[in-house]
C-alpha positions in Angstrom: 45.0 59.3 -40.3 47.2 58.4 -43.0 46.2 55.7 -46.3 48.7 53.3 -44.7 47.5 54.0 -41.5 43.5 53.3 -42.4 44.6 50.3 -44.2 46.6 48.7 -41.3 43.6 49.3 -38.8 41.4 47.3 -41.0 44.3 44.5 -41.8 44.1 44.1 -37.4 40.3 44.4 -37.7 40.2 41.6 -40.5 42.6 39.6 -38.8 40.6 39.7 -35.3 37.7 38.7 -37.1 39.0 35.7 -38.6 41.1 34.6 -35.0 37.7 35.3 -33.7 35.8 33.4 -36.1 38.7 30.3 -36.0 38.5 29.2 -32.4 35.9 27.6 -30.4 34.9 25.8 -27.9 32.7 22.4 -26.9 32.0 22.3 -22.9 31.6 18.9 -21.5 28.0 18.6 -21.6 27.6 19.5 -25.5 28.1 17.3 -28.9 29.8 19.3 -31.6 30.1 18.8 -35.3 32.0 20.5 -38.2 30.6 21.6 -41.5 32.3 23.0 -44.3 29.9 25.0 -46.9 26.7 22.5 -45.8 28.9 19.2 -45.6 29.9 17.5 -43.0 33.6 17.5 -42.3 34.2 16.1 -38.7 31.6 14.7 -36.8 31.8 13.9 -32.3 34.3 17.1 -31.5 35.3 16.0 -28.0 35.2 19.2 -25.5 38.0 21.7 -25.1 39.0 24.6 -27.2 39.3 24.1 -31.0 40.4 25.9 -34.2 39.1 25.7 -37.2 38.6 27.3 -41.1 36.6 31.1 -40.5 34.4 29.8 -43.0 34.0 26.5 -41.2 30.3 26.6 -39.5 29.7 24.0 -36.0 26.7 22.8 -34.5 26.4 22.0 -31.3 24.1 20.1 -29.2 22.9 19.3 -25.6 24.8 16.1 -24.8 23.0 15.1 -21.4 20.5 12.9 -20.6 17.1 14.4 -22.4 13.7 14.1 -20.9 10.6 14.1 -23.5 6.9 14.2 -22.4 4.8 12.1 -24.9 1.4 13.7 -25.6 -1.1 10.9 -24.4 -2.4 8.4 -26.2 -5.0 5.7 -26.5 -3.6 1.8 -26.7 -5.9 -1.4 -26.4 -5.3 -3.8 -24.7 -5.3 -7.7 -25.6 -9.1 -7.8 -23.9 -9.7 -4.8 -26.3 -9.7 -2.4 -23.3 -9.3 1.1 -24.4 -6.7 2.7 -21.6 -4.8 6.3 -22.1 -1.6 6.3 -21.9 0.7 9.5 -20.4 4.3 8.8 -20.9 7.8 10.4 -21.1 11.4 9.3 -22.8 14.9 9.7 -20.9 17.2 10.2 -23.9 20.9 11.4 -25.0 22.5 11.8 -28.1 24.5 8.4 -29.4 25.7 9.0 -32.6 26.3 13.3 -33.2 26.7 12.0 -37.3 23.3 10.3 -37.6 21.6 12.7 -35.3 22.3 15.4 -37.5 21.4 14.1 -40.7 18.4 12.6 -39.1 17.2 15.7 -37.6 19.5 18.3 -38.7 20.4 19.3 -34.8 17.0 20.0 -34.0 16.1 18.9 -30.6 12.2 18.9 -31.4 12.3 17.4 -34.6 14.3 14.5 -32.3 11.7 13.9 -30.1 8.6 14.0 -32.5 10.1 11.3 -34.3 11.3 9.3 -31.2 7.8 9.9 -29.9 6.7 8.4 -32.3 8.5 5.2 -32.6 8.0 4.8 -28.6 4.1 5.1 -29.3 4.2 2.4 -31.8 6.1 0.3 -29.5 3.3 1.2 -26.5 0.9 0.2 -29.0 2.5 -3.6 -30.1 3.6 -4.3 -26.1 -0.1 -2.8 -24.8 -1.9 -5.2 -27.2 -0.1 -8.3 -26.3 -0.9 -7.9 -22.7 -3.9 -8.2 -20.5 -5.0 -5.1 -18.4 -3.5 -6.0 -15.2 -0.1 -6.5 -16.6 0.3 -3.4 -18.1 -1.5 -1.7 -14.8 0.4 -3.4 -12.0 1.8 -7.0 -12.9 4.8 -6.4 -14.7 5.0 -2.7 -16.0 8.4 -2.9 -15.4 8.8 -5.9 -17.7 6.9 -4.0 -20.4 9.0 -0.7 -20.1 12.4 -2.5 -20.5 11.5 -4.3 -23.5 9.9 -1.4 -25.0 13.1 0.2 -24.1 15.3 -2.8 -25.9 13.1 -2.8 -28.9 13.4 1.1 -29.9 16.8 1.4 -28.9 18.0 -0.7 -31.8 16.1 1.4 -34.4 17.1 4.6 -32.7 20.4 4.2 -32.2 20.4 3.3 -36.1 18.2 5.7 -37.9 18.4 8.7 -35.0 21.4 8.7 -33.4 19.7 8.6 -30.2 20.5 6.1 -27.2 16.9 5.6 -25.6 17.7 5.0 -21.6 14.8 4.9 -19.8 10.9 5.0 -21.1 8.3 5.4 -18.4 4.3 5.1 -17.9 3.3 8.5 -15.8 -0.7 7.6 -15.8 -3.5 4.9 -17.2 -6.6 6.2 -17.1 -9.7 4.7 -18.7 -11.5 6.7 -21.4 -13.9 9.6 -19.9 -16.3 8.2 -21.1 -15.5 4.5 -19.3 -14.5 6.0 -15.9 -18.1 5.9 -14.5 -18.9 2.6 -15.2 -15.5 1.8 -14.3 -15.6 3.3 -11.0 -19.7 1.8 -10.3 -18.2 -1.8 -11.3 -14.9 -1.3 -8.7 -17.9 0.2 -5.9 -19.9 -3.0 -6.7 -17.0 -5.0 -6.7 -15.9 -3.7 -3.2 -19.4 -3.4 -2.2 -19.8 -7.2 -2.3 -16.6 -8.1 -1.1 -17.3 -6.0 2.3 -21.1 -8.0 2.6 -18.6 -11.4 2.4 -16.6 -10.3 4.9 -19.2 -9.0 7.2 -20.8 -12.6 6.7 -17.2 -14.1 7.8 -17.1 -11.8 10.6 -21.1 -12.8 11.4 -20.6 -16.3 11.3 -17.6 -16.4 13.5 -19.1 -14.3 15.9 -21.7 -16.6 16.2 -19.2 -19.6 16.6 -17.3 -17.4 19.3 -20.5 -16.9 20.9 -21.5 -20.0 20.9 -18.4 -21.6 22.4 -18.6 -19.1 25.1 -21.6 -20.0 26.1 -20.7 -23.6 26.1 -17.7 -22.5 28.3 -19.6 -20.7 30.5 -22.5 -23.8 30.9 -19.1 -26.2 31.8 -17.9 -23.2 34.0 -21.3 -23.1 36.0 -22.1 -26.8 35.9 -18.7 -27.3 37.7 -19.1 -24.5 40.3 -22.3 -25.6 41.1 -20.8 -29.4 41.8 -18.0 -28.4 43.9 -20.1 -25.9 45.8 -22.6 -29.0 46.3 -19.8 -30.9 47.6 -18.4 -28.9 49.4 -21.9 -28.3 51.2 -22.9 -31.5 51.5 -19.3 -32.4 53.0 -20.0 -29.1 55.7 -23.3 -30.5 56.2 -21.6 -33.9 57.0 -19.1 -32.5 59.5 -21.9 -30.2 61.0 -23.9 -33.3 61.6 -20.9 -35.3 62.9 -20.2 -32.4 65.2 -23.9 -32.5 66.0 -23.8 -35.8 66.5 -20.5 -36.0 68.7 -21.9 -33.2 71.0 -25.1 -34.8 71.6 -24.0 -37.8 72.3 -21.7 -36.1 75.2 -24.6 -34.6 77.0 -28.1 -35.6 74.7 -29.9 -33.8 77.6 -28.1 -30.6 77.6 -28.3 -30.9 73.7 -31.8 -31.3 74.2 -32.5 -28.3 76.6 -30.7 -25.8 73.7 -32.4 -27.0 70.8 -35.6 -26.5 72.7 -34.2 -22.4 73.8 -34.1 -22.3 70.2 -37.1 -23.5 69.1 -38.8 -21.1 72.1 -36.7 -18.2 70.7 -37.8 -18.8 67.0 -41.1 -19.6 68.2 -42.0 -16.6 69.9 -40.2 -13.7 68.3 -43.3 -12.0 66.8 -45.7 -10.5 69.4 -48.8 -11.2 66.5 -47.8 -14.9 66.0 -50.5 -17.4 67.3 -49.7 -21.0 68.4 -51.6 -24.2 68.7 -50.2 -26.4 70.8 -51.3 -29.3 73.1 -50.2 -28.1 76.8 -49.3 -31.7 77.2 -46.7 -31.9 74.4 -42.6 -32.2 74.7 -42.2 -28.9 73.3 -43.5 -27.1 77.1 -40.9 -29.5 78.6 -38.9 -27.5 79.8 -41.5 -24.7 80.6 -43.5 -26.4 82.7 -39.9 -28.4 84.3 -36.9 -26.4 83.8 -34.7 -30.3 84.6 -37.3 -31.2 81.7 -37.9 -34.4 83.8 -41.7 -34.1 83.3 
């Protein structure tokens, strides 16, 4: 290859490199900046495809929503309960300018800083509130104005828009759990012998009425089926009575079969009787005139 030759090749070679090293591009999800020999020269590149100096360096970062896990730590409450806290951050990049200053691009150096800020926040809200609130009673009320609070200072000194901060897990110290846990037994523990007393008594007052029910129920039945007795004994006797007086000696002569019948059903039974009596009346005189 020929001088000219050799120093054309290189001229292309040069020349690629530099096209090469002049255009770039920002995808919709990233945050770009431009620096020129360390200093910032255009800050919030918007996506697409972008030229630039070959000396020109950019930086780009992850523009999406961000999660960070907080390492857990220990807040106390306004009753001067110890409780630890596991928590994470939702969080995007606001200001591409102040972010990089602040942390120079680095995504960890972001977070350690916001972690802390967020943890000094836990720490002011947890020790205003009791230990309910910040367990069940209005958590959510504590998140957003954590949330509010940092976002102002973040947005300010990190470049970072805060959207979401959430409690994972309270837990009680180790060392706290098991007399937490023999207080919340002896807690349930007497609420169970209260409402085994409440069941107790009413069963009691259910029994009780029942019986009471069931001593109207059987005072009743046994009225009516007096009456009604008494009232069949009344017709039977008024039927008695009508009969007999239709034929008293024929009534007579029956009641007397009877009495024979009932008299002498057992061969072992043993009688006493005067032969002279009514009751052979109609043994000894069949008319029963006699």
């Amino acid at each position: 290859m020929s001088t000219k030759g050799f120093v054309s090749l290189i001229a292309i070679i040069v020349g690629l490199l530099l096209a090469f090293n002049s255009i770039y591009i920002v995808t919709e999800y990233q945050r770009a900046i431009k620096l020129e020999f360390g200093r910032l020269v255009e800050a919030d590149i918007q996506p697409g495809l972008h030229f630039k100096k070959p000396w020109a360096k950019v930086s780009k970062f992850d523009g999406r929503i961000l999660t960070a896990d907080m390492t857990p730590e220990s807040f106390f409450t306004v009753e001067n309960k110890r409780l630890v806290v596991d928590s994470y951050i939702k969080w995007q990049v606001k200001d591409v300018e102040t972010y990089y200053k602040a942390t120079n691009g680095d995504e960890a150096t972001a977070e350690n800083r916001l972690a802390q800020r967020v943890a000094d926040g836990l720490r002011n809200q947890f020790g205003r509130r009791t230990l309910h609130d910040v367990v069940s009673g209005k958590r959510d009320e504590l998140m957003s104005e954590i949330t509010s609070s940092i976002n102002v200072d973040a947005i300010k000194l990190l470049g970072i828009e805060v959207k979401d901060i959430r409690v994972k897990r309270i837990d009680f110290p180790p060392e706290a759990s098991q007399s937490v846990f023999a207080r919340m037994a002896a807690d349930r523990e007497k609420e169970a012998r209260e409402y085994r007393a409440q069941g107790k008594e009413q069963a009691e007052v259910i029994a009780a009425d029942a019986d009471r029910q069931r001593a109207v129920l059987e005072a009743n039945a046994y009225r009516d089926a007096e009456r009604i007795r008494g009232d069949g004994d009344a017709k039977a006797a008024a039927i008695f009575a009508e009969a007999y007086s239709k034929d008293p000696e024929f009534y007579a002569f029956v009641r007397s079969l009877n009495a024979y019948r009932l008299s002498f059903s057992g061969k072992d039974d043993l009688m006493v009787v005067d032969p002279k009596s009514d009751f052979f009346r109609y043994l000894k005189d069949p008319k029963g005139k006699n």
